[in-house]
N, C-alpha and C positions, 0 to 999 in steps of 0.2 A: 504494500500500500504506500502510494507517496504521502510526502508528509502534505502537500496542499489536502489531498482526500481524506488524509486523518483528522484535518483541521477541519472543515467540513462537519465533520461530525459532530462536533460538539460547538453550533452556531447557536445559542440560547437565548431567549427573551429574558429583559432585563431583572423580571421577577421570577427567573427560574432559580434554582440549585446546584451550583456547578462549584468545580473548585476542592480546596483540602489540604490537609498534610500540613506539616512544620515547614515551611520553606525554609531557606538557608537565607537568615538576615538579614534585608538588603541595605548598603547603604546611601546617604542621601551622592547625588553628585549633582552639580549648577549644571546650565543650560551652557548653550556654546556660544551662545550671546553676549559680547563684552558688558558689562557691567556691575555692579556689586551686590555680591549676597551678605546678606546679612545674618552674624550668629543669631541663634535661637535666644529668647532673654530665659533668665532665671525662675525655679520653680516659682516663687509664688504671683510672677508679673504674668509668666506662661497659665497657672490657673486662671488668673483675673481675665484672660485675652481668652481662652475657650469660655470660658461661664459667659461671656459677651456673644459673642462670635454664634453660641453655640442654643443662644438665648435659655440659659439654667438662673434660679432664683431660687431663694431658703424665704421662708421656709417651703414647702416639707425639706427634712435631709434629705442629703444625697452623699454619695461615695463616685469622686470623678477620678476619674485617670485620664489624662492627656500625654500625646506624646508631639514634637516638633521636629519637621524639616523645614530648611531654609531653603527658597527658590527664587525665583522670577516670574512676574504674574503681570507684563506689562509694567512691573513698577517691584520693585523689592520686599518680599512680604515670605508666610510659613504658611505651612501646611498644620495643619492642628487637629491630628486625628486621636480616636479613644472612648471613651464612654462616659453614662453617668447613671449611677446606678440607683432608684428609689428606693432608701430606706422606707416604705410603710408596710403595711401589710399584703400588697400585691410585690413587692420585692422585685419589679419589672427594668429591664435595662436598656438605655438606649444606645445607639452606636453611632458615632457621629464624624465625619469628617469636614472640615471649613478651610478654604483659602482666606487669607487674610493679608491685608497690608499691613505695614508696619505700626500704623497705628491703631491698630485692633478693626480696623470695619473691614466687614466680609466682602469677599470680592466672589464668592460661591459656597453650597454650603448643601452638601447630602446630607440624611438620617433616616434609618431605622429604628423604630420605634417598638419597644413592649415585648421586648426578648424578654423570654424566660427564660431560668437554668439549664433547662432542657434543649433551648433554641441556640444558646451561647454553645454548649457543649456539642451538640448531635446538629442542627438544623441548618442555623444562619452562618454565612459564608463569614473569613474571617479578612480580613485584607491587610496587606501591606504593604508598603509605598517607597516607591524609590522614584524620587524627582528628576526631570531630564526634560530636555528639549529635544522632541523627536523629528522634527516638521522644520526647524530652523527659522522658526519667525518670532521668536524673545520669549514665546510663553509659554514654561515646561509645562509639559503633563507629567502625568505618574502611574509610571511603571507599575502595576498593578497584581501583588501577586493575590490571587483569592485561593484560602482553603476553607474545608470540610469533611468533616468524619462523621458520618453518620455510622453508629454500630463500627465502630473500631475500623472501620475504612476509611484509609487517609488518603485524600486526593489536594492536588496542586495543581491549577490554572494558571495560565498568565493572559494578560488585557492591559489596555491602556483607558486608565480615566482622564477624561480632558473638560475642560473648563466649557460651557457652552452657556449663556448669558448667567445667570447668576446660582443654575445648575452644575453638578460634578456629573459626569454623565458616564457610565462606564461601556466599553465597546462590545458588541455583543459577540465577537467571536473570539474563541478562546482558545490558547494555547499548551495545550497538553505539556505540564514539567514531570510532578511523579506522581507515584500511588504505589499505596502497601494495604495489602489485606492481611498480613501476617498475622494482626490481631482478632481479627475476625472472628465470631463465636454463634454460630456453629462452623468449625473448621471449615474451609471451602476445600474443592478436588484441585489441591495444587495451591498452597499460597501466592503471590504475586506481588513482588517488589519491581518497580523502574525508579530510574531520576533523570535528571538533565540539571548540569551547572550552567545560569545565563549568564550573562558580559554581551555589557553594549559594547559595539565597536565604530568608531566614524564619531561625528559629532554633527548636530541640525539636521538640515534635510539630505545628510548622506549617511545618519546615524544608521544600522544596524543593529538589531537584539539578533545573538546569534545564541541557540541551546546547544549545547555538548551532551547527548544524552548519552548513560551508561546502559552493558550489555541487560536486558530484564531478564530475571528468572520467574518462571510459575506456568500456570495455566497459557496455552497459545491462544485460549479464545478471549483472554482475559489481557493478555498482553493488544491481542491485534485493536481491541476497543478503546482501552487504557493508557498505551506507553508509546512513546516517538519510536521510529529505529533507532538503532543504537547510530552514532557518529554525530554529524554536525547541521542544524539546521538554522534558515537566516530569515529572517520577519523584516518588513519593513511598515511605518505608520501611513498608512494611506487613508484619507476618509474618515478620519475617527476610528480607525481600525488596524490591528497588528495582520496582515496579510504575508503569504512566501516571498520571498524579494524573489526580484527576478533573473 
C-alpha cells in the first residue's frame, strides 16, 4: 500500500476519534520568518494570561494546568494550551487551546468542553503542539500530534492546526505515526507495535515533515490499517492540510 492510500484512510471529520499513544515530546521551534519570539512569561503571569485568554473565573474552583509555546501569529505572541478542571460535584474538564499576543488578547481560541475521567483517559483525543511555519507566510501553525487509547490501544496521529479567523481549526487528514495494542485486554491474535520519528526539514513554504517509520511487529491485518511502511515518508502543508509531497 502506498503511503498517499494509507493516508486516505484515515481522512476524519473534525468531531470524529482519531489519534493516541505517548508521542515522543515535541519541541517548540519559531517560524522561518525573520523576527522575534518571545520567551514564555512566568508561572503565575502565564496563569493570569490563560484564565483570560481562556475566559475561567472563581468562583466555583477550579484546578488549571497551562502549558506555553512561543511563536509568530502575524505579531509575536504563545500558544497556551491545557485545561481546567471543575472542582464541584460534576468534577467535569475542559480542554483548551488559545493563540494569544503578547498582551494576553486572543488572537484564536478552541475548547472542548465537559470531559469526564472516563473521556480524558479512554475517549477524547489528547494533542500536542509543536509550532512552525509550514506555508512560509509569518504565521506558524502547529504541528499537531493527537492521541488516544481507548481500552489500552494507543494510537498517534499527526495534522496540522492553523489559525482561520479567530478559530484553531484542525486539518482533517491525518497522518499515521504509531500504535501498540500490546496492552490490550482481551489479548488480540498477535499484539501490534509501529512508530515513526518526525523532523521537519526545509523551513516556510519549502518546509517538509518527513516520518522515519520503524520495522512493525504483530498482526498483518493490523499492521496494513494501522502502521506506515517501515522507511521514510514526506508530507507537505497544502490547503490547510499535511498531504504526500510530491
Amino acid at each position: 500500500m502506498t503511503t498517499a492510500s494509507r493516508v486516505a484512510m484515515i481522512l476524519v471529520g473534525a468531531a470524529a476519534a482519531c489519534g493516541g499513544g505517548a508521542p515522543p515530546a515535541p519541541t517548540p521551534i519559531g517560524s522561518s520568518e525573520p523576527g522575534p519570539v518571545t520567551a514564555c512569561p512566568g508561572d503565575l503571569e502565564l496563569t493570569a494570561l490563560a484564565r483570560a485568554a481562556w475566559g475561567v473565573e472563581e468562583p466555583p474552583p477550579v484546578e488549571l494546568e497551562v502549558a506555553c509555546l512561543p511563536g509568530r501569529f502575524g505579531e509575536p505572541g504563545y500558544v497556551l494550551t491545557g485545561s481546567v478542571r471543575h472542582l464541584d460535584d460534576d468534577d467535569l474538564t475542559d480542554r483548551h487551546t488559545a493563540v494569544v499576543n503578547l498582551a494576553g488578547e486572543a488572537i484564536a481560541h478552541a475548547v472542548v468542553e465537559g470531559l469526564t475521567w472516563r473521556d480524558l483517559d479512554y475517549n477524547a483525543e489528547r494533542p500536542e503542539y509543536r509550532v512552525v511555519d509550514l506555508d512560509g507566510d509569518g504565521v506558524d501553525e502547529l504541528l499537531t500530534w493527537l492521541s488516544l487509547s481507548p481500552r489500552g490501544v494507543f494510537q498517534t496521529t499527526l495534522a496540522v492546526t492553523a489559525i482561520q479567523g479567530d478559530d484553531l481549526v484542525v486539518g482533517e487528514l491525518r497522518v499515521l505515526v504509531s500504535y501498540d495494542d500490546t496492552a490490550f485486554d482481551p489479548d488480540p491474535p498477535g499484539p501490534t507495535s509501529c512508530d515513526a520519528e518526525v523532523e521537519i526539514l526545509g523551513a516556510g513554504a519549502q518546509a517538509v515533515v518527513e516520518l522515519t517509520a520503524t520495522e512493525p511487529t504483530g498482526d498483518p491485518d493490523v499492521i496494513a490499517e494501522s502502521c506506515l511502511t517501515p522507511g521514510r515518508h514526506r508530507f507537505v502543508y497544502r490547503d490547510g492540510e499535511l498531504v504526500p509531497a510530491p
